[in-house]
C-alpha positions as CSV (number, residue, x, y, z in Angstrom):
1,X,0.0,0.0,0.0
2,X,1.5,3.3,-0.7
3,X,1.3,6.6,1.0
4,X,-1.6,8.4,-1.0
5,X,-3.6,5.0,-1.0
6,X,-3.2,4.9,3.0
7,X,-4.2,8.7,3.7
8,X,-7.7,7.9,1.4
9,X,-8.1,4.8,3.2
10,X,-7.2,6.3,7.0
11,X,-10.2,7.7,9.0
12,X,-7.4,9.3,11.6
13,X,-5.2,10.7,9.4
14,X,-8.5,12.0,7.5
15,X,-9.4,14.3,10.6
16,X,-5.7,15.6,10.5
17,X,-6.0,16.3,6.9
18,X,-9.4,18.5,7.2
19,X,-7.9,20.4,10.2
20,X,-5.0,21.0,7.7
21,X,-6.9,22.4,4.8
22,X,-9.6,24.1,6.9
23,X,-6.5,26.6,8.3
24,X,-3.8,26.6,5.3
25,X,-6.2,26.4,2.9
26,X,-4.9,24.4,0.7
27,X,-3.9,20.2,0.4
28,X,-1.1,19.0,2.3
29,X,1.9,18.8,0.3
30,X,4.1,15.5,0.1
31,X,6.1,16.4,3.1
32,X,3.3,16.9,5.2
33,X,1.6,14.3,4.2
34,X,4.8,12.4,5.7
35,X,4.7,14.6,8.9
36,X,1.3,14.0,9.7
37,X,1.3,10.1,9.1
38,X,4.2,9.9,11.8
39,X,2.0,12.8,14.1
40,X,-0.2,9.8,14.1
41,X,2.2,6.5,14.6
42,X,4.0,8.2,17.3
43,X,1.7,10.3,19.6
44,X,-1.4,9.0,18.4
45,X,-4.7,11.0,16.9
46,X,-6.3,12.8,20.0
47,X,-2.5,14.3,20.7
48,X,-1.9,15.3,17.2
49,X,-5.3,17.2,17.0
50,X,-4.4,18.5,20.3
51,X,-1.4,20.0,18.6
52,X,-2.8,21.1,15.8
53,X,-5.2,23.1,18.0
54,X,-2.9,24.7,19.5
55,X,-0.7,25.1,16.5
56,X,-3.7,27.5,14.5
57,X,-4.8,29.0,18.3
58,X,-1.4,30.4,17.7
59,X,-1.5,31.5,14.1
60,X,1.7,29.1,13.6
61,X,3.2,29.2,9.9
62,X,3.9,25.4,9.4
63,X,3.9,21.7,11.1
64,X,7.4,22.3,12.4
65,X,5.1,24.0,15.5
66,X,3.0,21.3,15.8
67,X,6.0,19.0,16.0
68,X,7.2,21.1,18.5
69,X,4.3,21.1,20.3
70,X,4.0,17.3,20.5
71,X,7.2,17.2,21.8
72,X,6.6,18.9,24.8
73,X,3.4,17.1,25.3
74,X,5.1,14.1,25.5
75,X,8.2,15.3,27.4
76,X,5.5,16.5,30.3
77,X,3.7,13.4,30.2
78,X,7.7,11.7,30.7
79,X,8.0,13.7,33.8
80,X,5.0,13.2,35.6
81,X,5.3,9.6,35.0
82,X,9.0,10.3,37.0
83,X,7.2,11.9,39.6
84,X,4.6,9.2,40.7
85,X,5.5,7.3,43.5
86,X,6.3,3.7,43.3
87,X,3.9,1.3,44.4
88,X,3.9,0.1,47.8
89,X,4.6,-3.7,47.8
90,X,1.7,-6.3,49.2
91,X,1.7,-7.4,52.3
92,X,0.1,-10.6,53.8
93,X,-1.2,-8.4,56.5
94,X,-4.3,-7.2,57.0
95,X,-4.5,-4.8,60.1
96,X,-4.8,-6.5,63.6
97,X,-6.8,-9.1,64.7
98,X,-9.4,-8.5,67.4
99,X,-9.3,-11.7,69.8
């Protein structure tokens, strides 16, 4: 399957491709097209819509912001994964025993 056949075939990368041409106004262009379809293998469709949200709340001039801005979606999600506690080992005890 090649790239064009997988973007007509791809409900996901469909959504990412309307958001596209509803704020550049115009059809993705190859290397887009490319950008977009590893948006989607690597952060996954509700983070790259996410992005892209914020990329035309900020009036941003290419994908390069979106990348940008998947980045440090991830890198935060990294770091408060870092942060959580470990989980407290299972004991066989259960409290005290009333005699």
């Amino acid at each position: 399957m090649t790239v064009n056949e997988f973007c007509q075939n791809s409900g996901d990368y469909q959504l990412c491709q309307d958001a596209y041409m509803d704020y550049f106004k115009r059809e993705p262009p190859s290397a887009d097209k490319v950008k977009l379809l590893r948006f989607l293998a690597e952060y996954g469709t509700d983070s790259t819509l996410k992005a892209m949200d914020v990329m035309m709340r900020n009036k941003a001039e290419s994908l390069n912001y979106c990348e940008g801005v998947l980045r440090r979606m991830q890198w935060q999600l990294d770091k408060a994964a870092t942060r959580r506690p470990a989980p407290r080992p299972h004991s066989d005890w259960q409290g005290w025993n009333m005699a």
